[in-house]
N, C-alpha and C positions, 0 to 999 in steps of 0.2 A: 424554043420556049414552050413550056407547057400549057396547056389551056386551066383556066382557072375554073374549079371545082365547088360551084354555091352550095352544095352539101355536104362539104368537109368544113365541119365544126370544128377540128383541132386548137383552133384559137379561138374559141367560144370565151373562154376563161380567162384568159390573158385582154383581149382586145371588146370588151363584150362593152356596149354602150353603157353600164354601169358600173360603176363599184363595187366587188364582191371581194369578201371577206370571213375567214373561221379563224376562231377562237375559240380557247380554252375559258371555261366558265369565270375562270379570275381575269379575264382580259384579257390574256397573251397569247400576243398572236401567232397562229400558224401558219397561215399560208395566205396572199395578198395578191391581186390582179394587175397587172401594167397598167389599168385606165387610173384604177385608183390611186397608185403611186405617181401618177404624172400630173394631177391632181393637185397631190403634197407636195410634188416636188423633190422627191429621193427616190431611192430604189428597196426593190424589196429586203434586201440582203442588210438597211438597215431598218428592217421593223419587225421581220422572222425574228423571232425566239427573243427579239430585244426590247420590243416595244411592247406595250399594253394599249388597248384600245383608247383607257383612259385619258391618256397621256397625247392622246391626236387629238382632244377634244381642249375649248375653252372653260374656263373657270366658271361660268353659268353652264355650262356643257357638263363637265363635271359633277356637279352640285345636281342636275336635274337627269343624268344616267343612274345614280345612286338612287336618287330618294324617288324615280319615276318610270324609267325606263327600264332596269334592272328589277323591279318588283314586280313591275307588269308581266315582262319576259318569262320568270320565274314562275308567278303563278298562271298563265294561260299558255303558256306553252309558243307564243307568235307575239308581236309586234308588229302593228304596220303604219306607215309613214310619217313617225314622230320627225320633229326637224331641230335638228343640231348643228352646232358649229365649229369644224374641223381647222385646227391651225398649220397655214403654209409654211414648208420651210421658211419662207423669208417673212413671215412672222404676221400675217393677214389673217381676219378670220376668214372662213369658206362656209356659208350654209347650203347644210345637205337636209337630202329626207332618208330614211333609214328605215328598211324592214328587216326585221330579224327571226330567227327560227332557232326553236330548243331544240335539238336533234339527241338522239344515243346510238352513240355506232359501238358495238359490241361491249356495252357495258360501261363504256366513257362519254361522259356528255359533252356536248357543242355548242356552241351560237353562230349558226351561217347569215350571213348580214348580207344583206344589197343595199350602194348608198346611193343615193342620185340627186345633182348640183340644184339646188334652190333658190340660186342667187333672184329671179323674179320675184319668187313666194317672198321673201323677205322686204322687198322694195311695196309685192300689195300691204302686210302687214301694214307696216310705217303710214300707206296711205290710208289702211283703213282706223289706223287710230285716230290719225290727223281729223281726219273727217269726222269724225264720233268729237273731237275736242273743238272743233269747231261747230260744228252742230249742238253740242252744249252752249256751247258760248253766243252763238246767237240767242237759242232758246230762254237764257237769262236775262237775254238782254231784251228780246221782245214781251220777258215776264214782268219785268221792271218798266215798261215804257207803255205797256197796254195793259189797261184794267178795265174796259168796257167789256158788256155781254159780245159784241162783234168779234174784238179783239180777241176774246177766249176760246171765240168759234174757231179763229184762224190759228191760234196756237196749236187747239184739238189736230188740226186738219195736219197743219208742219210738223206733228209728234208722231204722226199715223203715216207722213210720209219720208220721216227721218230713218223709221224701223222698216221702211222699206227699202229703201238705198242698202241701210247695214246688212239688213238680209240677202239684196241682189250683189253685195260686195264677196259676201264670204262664199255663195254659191260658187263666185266669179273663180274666186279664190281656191277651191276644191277644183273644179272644172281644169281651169286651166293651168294649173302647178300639179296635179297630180293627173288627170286622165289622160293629158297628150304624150305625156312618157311613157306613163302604163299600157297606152295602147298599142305604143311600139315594141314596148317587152313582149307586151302579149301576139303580137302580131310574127313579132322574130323566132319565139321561142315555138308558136305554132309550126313555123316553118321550119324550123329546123326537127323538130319532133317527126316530122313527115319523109324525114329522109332517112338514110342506116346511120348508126350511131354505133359506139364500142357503148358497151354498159357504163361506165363511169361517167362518161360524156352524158349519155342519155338521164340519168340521176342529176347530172348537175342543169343540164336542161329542165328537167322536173319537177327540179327544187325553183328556178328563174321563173318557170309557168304560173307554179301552186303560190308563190311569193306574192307575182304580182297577180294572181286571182282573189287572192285574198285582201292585197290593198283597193283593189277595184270593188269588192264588197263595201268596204269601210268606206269607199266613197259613198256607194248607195247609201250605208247607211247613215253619213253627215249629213247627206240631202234631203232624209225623212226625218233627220231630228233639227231641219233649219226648217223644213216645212211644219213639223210636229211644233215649233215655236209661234206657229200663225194659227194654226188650226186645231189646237186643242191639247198637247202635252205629248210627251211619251208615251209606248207602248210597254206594259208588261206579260208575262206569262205567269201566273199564281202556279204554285204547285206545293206539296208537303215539306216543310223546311224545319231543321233543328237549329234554330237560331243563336244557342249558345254552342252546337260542334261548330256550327257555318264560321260563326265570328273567332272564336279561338285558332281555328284554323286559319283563317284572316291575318290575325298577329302571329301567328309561328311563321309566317313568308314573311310579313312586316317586321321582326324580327331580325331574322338572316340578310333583308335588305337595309336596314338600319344598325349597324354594330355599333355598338356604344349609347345606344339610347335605348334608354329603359321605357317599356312597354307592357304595363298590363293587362290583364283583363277581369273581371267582376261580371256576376252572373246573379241575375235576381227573379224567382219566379222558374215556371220549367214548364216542360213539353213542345209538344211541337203545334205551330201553325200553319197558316197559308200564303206565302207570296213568293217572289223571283228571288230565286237564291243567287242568281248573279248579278243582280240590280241592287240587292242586298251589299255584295263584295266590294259593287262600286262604291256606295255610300260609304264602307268603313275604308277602304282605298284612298277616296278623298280626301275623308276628314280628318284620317291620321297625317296624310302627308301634309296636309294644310297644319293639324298639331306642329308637329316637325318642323314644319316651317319656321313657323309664331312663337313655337312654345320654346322656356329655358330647358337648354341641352342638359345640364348638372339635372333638372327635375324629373319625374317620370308624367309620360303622360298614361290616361287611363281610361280603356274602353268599356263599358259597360254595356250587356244587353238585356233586354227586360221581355221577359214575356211574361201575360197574363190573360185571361179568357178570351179577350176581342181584342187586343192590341198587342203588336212587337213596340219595343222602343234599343235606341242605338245611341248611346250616350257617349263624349269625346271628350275630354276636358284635360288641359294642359295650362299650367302656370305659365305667368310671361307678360308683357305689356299688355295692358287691355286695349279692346277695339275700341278707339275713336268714335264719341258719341255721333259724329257727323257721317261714321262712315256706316253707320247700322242700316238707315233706311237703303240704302245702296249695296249690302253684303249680297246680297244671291241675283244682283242686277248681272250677266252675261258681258264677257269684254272684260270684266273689270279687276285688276293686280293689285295685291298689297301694294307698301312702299319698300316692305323686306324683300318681295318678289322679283321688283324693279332691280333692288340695287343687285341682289344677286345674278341677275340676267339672264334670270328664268328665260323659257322659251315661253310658256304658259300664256295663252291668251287669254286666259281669268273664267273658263267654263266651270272649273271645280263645284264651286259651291252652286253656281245655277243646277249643274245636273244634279246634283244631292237635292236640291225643293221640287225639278220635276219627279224624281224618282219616288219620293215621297208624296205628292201631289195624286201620281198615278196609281198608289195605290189608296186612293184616299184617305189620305195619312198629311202630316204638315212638320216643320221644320223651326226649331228657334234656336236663339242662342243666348248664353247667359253670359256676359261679360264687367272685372270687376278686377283693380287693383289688388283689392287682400284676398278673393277667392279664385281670381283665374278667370279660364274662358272656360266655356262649356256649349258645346254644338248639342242639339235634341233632336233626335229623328223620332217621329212615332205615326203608327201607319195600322190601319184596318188589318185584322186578320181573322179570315173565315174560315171556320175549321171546314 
């Protein structure tokens, strides 16, 4: 018997502790890993050239690759650790987390994917909702039962230490569903990168590296935007921005990621000012897909951007059931989902519109919304701009 070889990666690809996967830009898939089909529970041979990505994914899984994951992908060129949920053959859902990568190999584009099991991350979610529903539910109840100056002391005190629980949950939550696996990727792929490789081996080691180097970024950065929650707001970079190319450009990806719904855009005012062009992206990123969400598919929705001496503004407005007067004071509270969100099974933990009032916030700039049976809803962003 021969002696077994720890630098022979030949089965990097087939056996690698995660799920890997390419595809053709419409879904179909090319080429699939052994981990990952044992996973589903079939074999390659039925998802080569047969299946589409789509189609391994749940009906909320669907709905939130389209309108979320597929626009991101498209316009930044990466993804990294969005969490979906993949259907077993024997008809289970399976949650995974997902990085993906735009590639061009000699003129034909790609999506190389790594998928990795989330069943924990999912069981934190559940708890950390539970707790926020419960932590509500006391809090009304000791608002309803104390009305003394003491009493008010001690609500102050249980609200200042409820937002610290939710804070220490979601850190809990980043830490340990994403950096314990990623450290392994990063640790195996090290290792392997240190031995002789064939070229193709060595690229797809590269692509496993740079993937999960880049999800371990995104971690850092959830941890400076859950501390930036305690300590003062988001960070921006100002710089020269032409805010009506920025946004057109916007909806021409929002576009192609939305077929069959109509997208405008209106332009008021001109020139260029000063702030983060891709803090900017975010803002119309959100609030379209929030549109989309809410708004009636038959309608168009329609973005407007305004500039004018001192201020940009970012205008969203789509027809459709108006917001719930009860639900207004709460719209950009963090955590918090439609009911259309819910039912469709969004994965969405309800950050959207909070990150649109910090991002606006940090450039000192502020956020409303106009909502209204005969006129629709209307999102308003407007924000300082220093030539």
């Amino acid at each position: 018997m021969s002696a077994v070889d720890p630098t022979d990666a030949s089965d990097l690809y087939e056996l690698a502790p995660c799920g890997l996967m390419r595809t053709a830009v419409d879904g179909s898939i090319l080429r699939v890993n052994h981990t990952l089909c044992s996973w589903l529970g079939v074999q390659s041979d039925e998802l080569v050239g047969k299946k589409r990505l789509q189609s391994l994914l749940t009906m909320g899984g669907k709905i939130f690759h389209q309108t979320h994951w597929l626009p991101l992908l498209q316009m930044q060129g990466s993804v990294g650790e969005v969490q979906l949920e993949f259907l077993h053959r024997d008809g289970h859902a399976l949650p995974v987390l997902m990085n993906a990568l735009r590639r061009d190999l000699d003129g034909v584009w790609f999506h190389d994917i790594a998928v990795f099991i989330a069943t924990d991350r999912k069981k934190y979610e559940v708890e950390l909702l539970q707790a926020r529903r419960r932590a509500e539910e006391a809090l009304d109840s000791e608002r309803r039962a104390q009305q003394t100056a003491a009493d008010a002391s001690r609500l102050l005190e249980q609200q200042a230490q409820q937002r610290a629980v939710l804070a220490e949950q979601l850190i809990g939550i980043v830490s340990h569903d994403l950096r314990t696996p990623l450290n392994a990727v990063l640790l195996g792929g090290s290792m392997l990168q240190s031995g002789e490789l064939a070229a193709p081996q060595a690229r797809t080691v590269g692509r496993i590296v740079s993937a999960a180097s880049r999800a371990n970024r995104l971690i850092t950065d959830l941890l400076d935007f859950t501390q930036a929650r305690l300590t003062g707001g988001l960070r921006v970079t100002r710089g020269p921005v032409d805010l009506h190319a920025l946004i057109a450009d916007c909806v021409d990806e929002l576009r192609l990621a939305s077929p069959g719904r109509m997208l405008q855009h209106l332009t008021e005012g001109g020139g260029v000012g000063s702030a983060d062009p891709d803090r900017l992206a975010q803002v119309v990123t959100n609030l379209v897909s929030n549109a989309l969400t809410y708004g009636t598919p038959e309608l168009p929705t329609t973005i407007t951007s305004v500039v004018h001496d001192h201020t940009l503004g970012i205008r969203v407005h789509n027809f459709g059931a108006p917001i719930p007067p009860q639900l207004l004071p709460h719209l950009f509270e963090p955590l918090r989902r439609g009911e259309q969100q819910v039912k469709l099974g969004s994965r969405s933990v309800g950050l959207g519109l909070y990150i649109v009032q910090q991002i606006a916030a940090a450039h000192g700039g502020e956020v409303a919304v106009e909502s209204s049976e005969q006129q629709g809803t209307t999102f308003i962003v407007t924000i300082r701009s220093h030539p």
